[in-house]
C-alpha positions as CSV (number, residue, x, y, z in Angstrom):
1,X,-1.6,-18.9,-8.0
2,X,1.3,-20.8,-10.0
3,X,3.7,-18.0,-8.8
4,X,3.1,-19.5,-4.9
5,X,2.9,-22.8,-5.9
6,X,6.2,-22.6,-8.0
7,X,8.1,-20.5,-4.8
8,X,6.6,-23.3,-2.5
9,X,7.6,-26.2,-4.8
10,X,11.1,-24.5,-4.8
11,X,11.2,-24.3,-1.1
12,X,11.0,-27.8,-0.5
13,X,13.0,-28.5,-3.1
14,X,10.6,-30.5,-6.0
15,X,12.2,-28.7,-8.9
16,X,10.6,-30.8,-11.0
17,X,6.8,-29.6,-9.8
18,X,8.1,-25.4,-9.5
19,X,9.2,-26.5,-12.6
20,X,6.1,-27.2,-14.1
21,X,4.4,-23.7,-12.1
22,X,7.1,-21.6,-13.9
23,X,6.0,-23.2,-17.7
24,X,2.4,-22.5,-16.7
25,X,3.5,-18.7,-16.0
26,X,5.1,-18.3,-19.5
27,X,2.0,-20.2,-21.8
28,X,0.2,-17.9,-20.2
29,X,1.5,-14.5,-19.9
30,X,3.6,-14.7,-22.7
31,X,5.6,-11.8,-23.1
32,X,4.4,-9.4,-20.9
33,X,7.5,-8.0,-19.2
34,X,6.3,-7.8,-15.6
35,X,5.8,-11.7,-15.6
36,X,8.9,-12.2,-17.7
37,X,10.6,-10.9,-14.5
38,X,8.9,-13.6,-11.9
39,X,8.6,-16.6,-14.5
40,X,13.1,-16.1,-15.4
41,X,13.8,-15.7,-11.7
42,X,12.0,-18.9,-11.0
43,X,14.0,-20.6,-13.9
44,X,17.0,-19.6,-12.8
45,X,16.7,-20.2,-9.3
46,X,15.9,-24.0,-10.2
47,X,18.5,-24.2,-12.8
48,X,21.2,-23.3,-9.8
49,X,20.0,-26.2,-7.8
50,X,20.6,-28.6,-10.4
51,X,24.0,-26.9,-10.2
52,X,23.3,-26.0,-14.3
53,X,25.0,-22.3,-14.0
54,X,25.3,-21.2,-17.4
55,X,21.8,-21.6,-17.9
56,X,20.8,-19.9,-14.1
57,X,22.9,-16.9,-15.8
58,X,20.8,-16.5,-18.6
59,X,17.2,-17.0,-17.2
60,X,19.1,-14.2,-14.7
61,X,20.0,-12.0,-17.0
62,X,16.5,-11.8,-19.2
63,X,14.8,-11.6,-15.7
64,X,16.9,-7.9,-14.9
65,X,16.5,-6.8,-18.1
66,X,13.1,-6.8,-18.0
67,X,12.9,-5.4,-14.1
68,X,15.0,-2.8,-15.1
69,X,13.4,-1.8,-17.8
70,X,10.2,-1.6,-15.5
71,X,12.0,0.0,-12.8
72,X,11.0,-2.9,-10.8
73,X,14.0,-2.3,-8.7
74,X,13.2,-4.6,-5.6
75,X,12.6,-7.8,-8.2
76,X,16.1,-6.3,-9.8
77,X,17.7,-6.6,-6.0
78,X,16.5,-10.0,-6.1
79,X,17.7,-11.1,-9.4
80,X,21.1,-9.6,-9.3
81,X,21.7,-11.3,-5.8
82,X,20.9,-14.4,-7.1
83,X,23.7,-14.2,-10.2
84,X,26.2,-13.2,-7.3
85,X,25.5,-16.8,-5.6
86,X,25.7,-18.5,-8.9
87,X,28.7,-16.7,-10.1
88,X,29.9,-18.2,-6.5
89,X,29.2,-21.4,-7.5
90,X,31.1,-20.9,-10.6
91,X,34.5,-20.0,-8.8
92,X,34.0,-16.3,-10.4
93,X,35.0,-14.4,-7.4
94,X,35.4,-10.7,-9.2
95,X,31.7,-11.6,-11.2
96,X,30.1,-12.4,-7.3
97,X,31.6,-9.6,-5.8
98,X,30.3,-7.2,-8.7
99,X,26.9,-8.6,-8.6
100,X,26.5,-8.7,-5.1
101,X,27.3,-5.2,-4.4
102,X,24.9,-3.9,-7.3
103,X,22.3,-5.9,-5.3
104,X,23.1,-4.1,-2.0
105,X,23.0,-0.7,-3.8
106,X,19.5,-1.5,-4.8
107,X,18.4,-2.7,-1.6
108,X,20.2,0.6,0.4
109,X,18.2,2.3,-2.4
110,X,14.6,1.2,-1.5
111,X,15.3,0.7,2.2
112,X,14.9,-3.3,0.9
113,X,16.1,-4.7,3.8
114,X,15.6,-8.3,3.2
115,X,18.5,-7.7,0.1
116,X,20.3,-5.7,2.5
117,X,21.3,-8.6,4.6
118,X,21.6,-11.0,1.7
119,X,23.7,-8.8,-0.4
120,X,25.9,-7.3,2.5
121,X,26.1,-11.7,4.0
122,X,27.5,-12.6,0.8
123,X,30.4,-10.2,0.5
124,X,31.3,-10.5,4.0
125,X,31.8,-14.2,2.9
126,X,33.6,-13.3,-0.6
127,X,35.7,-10.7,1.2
128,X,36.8,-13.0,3.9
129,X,39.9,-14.7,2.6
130,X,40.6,-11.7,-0.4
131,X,40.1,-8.9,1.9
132,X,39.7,-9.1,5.8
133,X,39.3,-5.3,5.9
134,X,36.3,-5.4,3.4
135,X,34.9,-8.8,4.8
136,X,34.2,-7.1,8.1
137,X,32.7,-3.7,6.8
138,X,30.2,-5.5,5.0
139,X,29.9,-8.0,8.0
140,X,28.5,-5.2,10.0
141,X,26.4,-4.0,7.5
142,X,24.8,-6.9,7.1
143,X,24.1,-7.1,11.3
144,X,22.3,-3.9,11.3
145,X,20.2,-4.7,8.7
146,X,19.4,-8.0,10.6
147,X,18.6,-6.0,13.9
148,X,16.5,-3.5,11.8
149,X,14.5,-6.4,9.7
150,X,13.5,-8.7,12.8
151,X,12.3,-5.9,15.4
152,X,9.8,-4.7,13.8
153,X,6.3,-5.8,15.2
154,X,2.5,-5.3,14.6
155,X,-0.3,-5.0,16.9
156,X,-4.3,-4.4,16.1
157,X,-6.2,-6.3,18.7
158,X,-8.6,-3.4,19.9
159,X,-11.8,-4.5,17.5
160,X,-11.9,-7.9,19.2
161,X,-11.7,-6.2,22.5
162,X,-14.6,-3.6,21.7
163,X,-16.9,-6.2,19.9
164,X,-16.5,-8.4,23.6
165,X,-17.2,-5.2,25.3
166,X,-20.7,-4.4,23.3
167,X,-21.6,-8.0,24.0
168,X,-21.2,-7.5,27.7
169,X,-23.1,-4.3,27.6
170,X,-26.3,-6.3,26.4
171,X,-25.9,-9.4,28.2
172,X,-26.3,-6.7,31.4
173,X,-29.7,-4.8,30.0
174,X,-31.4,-8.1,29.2
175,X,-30.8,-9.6,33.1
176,X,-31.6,-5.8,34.4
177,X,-34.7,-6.0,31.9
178,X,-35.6,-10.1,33.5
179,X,-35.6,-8.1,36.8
180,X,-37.7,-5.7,36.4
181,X,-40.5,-7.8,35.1
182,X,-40.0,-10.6,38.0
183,X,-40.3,-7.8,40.5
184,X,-43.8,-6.3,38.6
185,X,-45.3,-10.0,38.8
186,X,-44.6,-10.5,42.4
187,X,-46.2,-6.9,43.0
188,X,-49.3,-7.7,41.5
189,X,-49.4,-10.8,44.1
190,X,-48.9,-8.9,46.6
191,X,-51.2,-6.2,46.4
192,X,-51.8,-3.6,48.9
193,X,-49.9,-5.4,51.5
194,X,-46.8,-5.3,50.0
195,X,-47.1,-1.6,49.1
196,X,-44.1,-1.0,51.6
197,X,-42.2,-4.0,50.3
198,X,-42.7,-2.5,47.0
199,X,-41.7,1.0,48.1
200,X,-38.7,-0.5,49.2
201,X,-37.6,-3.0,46.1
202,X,-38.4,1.0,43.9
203,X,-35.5,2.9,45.8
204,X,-33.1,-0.5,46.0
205,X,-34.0,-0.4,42.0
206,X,-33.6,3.1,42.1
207,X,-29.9,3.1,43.4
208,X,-29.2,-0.3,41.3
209,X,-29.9,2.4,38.3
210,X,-27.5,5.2,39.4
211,X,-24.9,2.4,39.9
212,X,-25.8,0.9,36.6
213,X,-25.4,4.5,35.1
214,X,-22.4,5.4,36.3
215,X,-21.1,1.9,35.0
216,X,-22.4,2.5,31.5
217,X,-20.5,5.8,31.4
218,X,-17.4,4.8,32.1
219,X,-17.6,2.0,29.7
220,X,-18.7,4.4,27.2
221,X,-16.0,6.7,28.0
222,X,-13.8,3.4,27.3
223,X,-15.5,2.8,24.2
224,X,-14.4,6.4,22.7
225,X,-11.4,6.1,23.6
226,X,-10.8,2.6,21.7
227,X,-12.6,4.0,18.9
228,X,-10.2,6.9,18.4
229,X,-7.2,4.5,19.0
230,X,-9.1,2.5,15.7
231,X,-9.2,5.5,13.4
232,X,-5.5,6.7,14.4
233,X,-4.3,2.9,13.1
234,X,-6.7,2.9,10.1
235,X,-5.4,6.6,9.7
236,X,-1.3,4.8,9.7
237,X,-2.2,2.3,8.0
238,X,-3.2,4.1,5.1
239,X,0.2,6.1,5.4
240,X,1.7,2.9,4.8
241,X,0.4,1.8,1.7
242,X,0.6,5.9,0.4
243,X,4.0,5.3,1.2
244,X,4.7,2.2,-0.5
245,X,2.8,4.2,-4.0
246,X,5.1,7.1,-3.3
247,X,8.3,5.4,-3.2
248,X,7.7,4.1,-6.6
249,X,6.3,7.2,-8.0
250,X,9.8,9.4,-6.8
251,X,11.8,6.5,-8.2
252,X,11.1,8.2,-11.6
253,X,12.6,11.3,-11.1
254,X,15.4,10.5,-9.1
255,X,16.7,8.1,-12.3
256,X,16.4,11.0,-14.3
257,X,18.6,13.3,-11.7
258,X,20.9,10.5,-11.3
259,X,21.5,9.7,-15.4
260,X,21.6,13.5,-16.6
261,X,24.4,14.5,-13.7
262,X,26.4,11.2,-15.1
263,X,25.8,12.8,-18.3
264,X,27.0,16.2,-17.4
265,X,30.0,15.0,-15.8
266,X,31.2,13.1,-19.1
267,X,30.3,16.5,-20.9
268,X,32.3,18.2,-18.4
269,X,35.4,16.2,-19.5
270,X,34.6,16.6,-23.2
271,X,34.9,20.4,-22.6
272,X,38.0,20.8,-20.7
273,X,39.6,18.9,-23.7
274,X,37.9,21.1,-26.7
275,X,38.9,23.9,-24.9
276,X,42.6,22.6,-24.3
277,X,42.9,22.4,-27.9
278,X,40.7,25.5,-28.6
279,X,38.3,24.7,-30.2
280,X,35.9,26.9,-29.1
281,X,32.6,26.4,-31.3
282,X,32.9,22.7,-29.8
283,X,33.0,24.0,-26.2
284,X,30.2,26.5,-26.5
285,X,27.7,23.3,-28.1
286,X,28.7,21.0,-25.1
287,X,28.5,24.3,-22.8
288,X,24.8,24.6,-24.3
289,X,24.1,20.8,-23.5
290,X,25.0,21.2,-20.4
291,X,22.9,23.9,-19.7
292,X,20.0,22.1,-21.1
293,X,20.9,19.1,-18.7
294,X,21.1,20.9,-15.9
295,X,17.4,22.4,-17.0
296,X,16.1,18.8,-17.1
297,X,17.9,18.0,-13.4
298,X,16.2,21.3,-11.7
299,X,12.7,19.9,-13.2
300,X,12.3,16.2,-12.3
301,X,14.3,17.8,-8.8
302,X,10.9,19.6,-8.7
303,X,8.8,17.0,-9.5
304,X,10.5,14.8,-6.6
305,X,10.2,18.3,-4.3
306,X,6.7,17.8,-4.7
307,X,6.1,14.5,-4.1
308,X,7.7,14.5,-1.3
309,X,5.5,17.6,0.2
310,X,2.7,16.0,-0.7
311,X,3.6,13.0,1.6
312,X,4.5,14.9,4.5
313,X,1.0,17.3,3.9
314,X,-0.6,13.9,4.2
315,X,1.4,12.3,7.0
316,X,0.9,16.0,9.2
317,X,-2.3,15.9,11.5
318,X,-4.9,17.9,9.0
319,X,-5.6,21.4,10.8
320,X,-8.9,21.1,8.9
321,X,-8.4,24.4,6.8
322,X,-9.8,24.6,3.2
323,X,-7.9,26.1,0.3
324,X,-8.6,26.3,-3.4
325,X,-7.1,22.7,-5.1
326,X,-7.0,21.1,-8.1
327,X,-9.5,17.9,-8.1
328,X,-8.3,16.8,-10.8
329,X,-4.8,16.2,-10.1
330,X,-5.6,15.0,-6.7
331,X,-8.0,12.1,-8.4
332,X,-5.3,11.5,-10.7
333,X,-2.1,11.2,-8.1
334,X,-4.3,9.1,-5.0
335,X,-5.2,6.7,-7.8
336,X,-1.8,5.9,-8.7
337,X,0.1,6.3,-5.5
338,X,-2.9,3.8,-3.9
339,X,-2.2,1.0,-7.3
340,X,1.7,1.4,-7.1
341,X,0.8,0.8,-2.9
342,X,-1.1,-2.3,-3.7
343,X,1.6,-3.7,-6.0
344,X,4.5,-2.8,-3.6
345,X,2.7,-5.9,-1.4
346,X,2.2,-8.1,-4.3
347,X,3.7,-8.3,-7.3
348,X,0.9,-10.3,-9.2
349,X,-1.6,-8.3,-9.0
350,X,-2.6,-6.1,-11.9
351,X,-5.8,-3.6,-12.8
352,X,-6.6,-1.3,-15.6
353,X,-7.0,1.9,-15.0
354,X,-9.3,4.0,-16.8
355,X,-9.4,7.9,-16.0
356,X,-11.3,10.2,-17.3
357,X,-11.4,13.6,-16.3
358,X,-13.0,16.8,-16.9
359,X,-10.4,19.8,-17.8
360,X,-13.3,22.7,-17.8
361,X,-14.1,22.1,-13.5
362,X,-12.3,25.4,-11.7
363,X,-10.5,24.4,-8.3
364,X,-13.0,23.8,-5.6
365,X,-12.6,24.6,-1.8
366,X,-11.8,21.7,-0.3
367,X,-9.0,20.2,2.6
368,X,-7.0,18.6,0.6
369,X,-4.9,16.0,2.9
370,X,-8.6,15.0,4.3
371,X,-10.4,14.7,0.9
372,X,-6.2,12.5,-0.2
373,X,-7.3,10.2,2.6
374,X,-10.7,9.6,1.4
375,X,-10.1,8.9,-2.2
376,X,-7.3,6.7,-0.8
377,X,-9.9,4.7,1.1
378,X,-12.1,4.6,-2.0
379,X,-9.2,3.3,-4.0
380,X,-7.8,0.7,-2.0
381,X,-11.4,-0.4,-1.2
382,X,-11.7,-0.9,-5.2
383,X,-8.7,-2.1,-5.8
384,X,-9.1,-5.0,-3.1
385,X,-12.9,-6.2,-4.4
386,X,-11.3,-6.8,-7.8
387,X,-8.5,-8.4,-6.6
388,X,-10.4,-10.9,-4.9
389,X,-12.9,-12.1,-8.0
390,X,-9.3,-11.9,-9.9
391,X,-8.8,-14.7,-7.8
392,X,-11.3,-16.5,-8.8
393,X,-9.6,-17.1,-12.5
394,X,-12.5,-16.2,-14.1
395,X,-12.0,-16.5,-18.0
396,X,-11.4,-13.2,-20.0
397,X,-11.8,-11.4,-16.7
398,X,-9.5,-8.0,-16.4
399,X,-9.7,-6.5,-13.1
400,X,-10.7,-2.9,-13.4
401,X,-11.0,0.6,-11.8
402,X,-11.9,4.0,-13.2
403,X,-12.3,7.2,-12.1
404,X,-13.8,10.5,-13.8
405,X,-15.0,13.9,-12.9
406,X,-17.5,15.9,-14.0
407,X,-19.2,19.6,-13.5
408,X,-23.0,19.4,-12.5
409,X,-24.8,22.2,-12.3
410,X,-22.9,24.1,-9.8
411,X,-21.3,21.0,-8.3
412,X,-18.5,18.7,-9.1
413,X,-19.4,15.4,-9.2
414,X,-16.6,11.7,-8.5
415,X,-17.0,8.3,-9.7
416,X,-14.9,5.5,-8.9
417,X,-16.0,2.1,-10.4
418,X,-14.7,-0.9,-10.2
419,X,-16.1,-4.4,-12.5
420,X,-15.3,-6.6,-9.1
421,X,-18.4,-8.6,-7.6
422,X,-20.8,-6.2,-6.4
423,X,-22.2,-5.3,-3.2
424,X,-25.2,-7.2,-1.8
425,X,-28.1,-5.5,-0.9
426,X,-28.8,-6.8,2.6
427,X,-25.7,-4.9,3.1
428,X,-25.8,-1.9,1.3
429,X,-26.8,0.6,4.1
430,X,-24.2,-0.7,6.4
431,X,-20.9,0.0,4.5
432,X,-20.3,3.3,5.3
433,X,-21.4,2.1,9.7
434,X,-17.6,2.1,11.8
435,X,-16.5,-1.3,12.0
436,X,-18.3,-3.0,9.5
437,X,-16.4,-4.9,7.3
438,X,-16.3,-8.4,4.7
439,X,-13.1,-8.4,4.9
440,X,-11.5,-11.5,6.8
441,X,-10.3,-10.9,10.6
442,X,-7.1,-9.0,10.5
443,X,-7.4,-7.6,6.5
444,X,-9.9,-5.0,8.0
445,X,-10.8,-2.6,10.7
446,X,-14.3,-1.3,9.2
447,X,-13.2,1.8,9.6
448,X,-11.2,2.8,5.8
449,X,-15.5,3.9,4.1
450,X,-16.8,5.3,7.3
451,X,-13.9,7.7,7.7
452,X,-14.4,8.6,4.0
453,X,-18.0,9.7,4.3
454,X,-17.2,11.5,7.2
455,X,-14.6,13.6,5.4
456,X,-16.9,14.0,2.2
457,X,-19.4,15.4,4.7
458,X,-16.9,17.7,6.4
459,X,-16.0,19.0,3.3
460,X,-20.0,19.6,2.7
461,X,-20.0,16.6,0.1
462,X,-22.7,13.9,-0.5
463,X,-21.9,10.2,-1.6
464,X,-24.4,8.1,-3.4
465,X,-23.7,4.1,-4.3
466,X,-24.7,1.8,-7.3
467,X,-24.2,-1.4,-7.5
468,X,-25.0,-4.8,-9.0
469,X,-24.4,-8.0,-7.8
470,X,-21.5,-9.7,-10.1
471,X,-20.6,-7.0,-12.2
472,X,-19.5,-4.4,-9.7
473,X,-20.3,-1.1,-8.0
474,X,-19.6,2.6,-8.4
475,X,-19.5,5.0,-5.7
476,X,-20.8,9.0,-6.7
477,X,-19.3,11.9,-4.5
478,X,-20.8,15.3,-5.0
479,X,-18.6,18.1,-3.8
480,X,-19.5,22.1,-4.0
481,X,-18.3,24.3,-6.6
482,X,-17.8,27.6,-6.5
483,X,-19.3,28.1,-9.8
């Protein structure tokens, strides 16, 4: 909460009030590098309005440290932009220029494009009287990223449109039901006389029916078609946040590629000039580090190889064929890829996560893009429940999720708990019904646990929830083993 506060006291410039939010930060969080990175940025960035530069510099310079060391690279985007303004302010051309380029490297890096336009803006402005040439490449770099970052749009409107639809569909059987009834009383009155008229009011009802019928079709035609437009969006909009986890997760690798080629090419050097001298024994060492570099490059090249395939398995239309995986690792990577998701969005939030898994279960027969998508749904539902009583700065509270496995008696058996608030039970047997949701209008399509019991059933699964009110709830899925 003080993070918001202190970036909304900033805004309207009370630097004396964000201020006060950025203090509150550090009393409370101490240390702990990931708020180190928030509570210095904030510090600095109030430090350059009261035109107090040195200072901004440091409170910069802590703040990157720590986001490096993190590999927070989109807070380190932001930082390092921010020394380039105040090393503008300063008159230190050459220190702006350096800063502000390592800020648009960063941002090219992560597709940031917000840091993009910042970055490439300010050295299109520190380039303009030094070097024209270099002013207007960066210029136009800085206009397609500002094309790029303001046409994007977003559109989910079709649960509005079917609840109106449903609505419509009862308000129609109730006045065909009123009818019916009016018509039965006046029959009665009439008796025998009206046997004809009666005869006559049947067939009218009769073909009122047929028309009524072929209207109820059609809407329910409708109906399927808006609910499969609903699961392809909840289906994209789970690629989105695996996409936001797997960014983060091939960042790892791809620093290691990077530093160990830098490395080799130093060692490179260091070789051409043993062996110019001839020393020989030197070369053949450095030779041997090399070859244990290169080693090191092929393996995390691997590692991001499959990362990567993994993200395009689940971004492909599932054909819906089973093959022999590991459900283990699969647990393990969805959990991780859905928190590192989660934080890509915002920055505060943190959970524990507690696995613990079960190294003696065989791999299982499973589809394994179809059973990612599931425990993503399971995750992300988790993940949001303790987020919200996080809010609710409870004391000594640490949001949690854990998952473990476990082989039972010829099946293998899930859990994902989380310590959030529970589900109440006067809604316990509708969470896993399409379209129900708690969520607030627009967080939620009611769609993300109905699709994941479907798949756990496709895949000839069970799912069984506990829960308790204020303490949390754990959800059970039973898959087949093979043994």
């Amino acid at each position: 909460m003080q993070f918001f506060l202190g970036d909304a006291y900033d805004q309207l410039n009370d630097l004396d009030a964000a201020e006060k939010q950025a203090k509150i930060i550090e009393e409370k969080q101490g240390l702990d590098p990931l708020w180190v990175i928030i509570y210095r940025r904030m510090q600095a960035n109030i430090a350059v309005k009261r035109n107090n530069l040195p200072l901004a510099i440091k409170y910069y310079h802590e703040s990157n440290e720590a986001a490096i060391a993190q590999s927070e690279f989109r807070e380190a985007a932001t930082v390092v932009n921010g020394m380039a303004l105040a090393f503008k302010k300063m008159g230190k051309t050459d220190s702006a220029i350096s800063y502000a380029k390592q800020g648009l490297k960063l941002g090219q890096m992560l597709s940031y494009r917000n840091r993009i336009l910042a970055a490439s803006s300010l050295l299109a402005e520190l380039y303009a009287e030094k070097d024209p040439k270099e002013a207007v490449k960066y210029y136009q770099i800085a206009s397609a990223s500002k094309d790029s970052l303001y046409g994007v749009q977003k559109v989910l409107k079709l649960q509005s449109s079917t609840m109106k639809e449903q609505e419509r569909l009862a308000d129609e059987e109730a006045a065909r039901i009123a009818y019916q009834n009016k018509i039965r009383q006046r029959t009665l009155v009439g008796g025998v006389a009206a046997f004809l008229g009666i005869a006559l009011i049947l067939y009218r009802n009769n073909r009122q029916k047929q028309k009524a019928n072929k209207i109820l079709e059609t809407t329910l035609v409708n109906l399927k078609t808006t609910q499969s437009q609903l699961i392809q969006a909840e289906k994209m909009a789970s690629l989105g946040e695996l996409t936001a986890g797997i960014a983060h997760e091939i960042q790892n690798p791809l620093n290691f590629i990077n530093n160990f080629s830098e490395v080799n090419t130093e060692l490179v050097d260091e070789l051409k000039s043993e062996l110019t001298v001839g020393n020989t024994h030197s070369a053949i060492e450095i030779a041997d580090d090399i070859k244990e570099n290169e080693k090191k490059i092929n393996h995390h090249g691997k590692r991001a190889d499959a990362i990567v395939k993994g993200m395009l398995q689940h971004s492909g239309a599932s054909a819906g064929q089973k093959e022999m995986a590991d459900i283990n690792a699969l647990c393990d990577e969805y959990l991780r890829l859905a928190y590192h998701g989660l934080r890509a969005k915002d920055k505060s939030f943190n959970a524990k996560l507690e696995t613990n898994f079960d190294n003696s279960i065989d791999k299982i027969n499973i589809v394994p893009q179809d059973m990612g998508r599931a425990l993503l749904n399971f995750y992300n539902n988790a993940f949001y429940i303790v987020n919200e009583k996080q809010k609710e700065n409870l004391n000594g509270y640490e949001p949690t999720v854990s998952v473990s496995t476990k082989k039972i008696k010829g099946k293998v058996e899930i859990r994902v708990a989380d310590n959030g608030n529970g589900i109440p039970q006067k809604i316990l047997d509708k969470i896993f019904q399409p379209f129900f949701t708690t969520k607030p209008t627009g967080q939620g399509t009611g769609l993300g646990l109905s699709l994941a019991y479907d798949i756990v059933k496709a895949n000839g699964g069970e799912i069984k929830v506990q829960t308790k009110e204020g303490e949390g709830s754990e959800f059970i899925i039973q898959l087949p083993s093979l043994k």
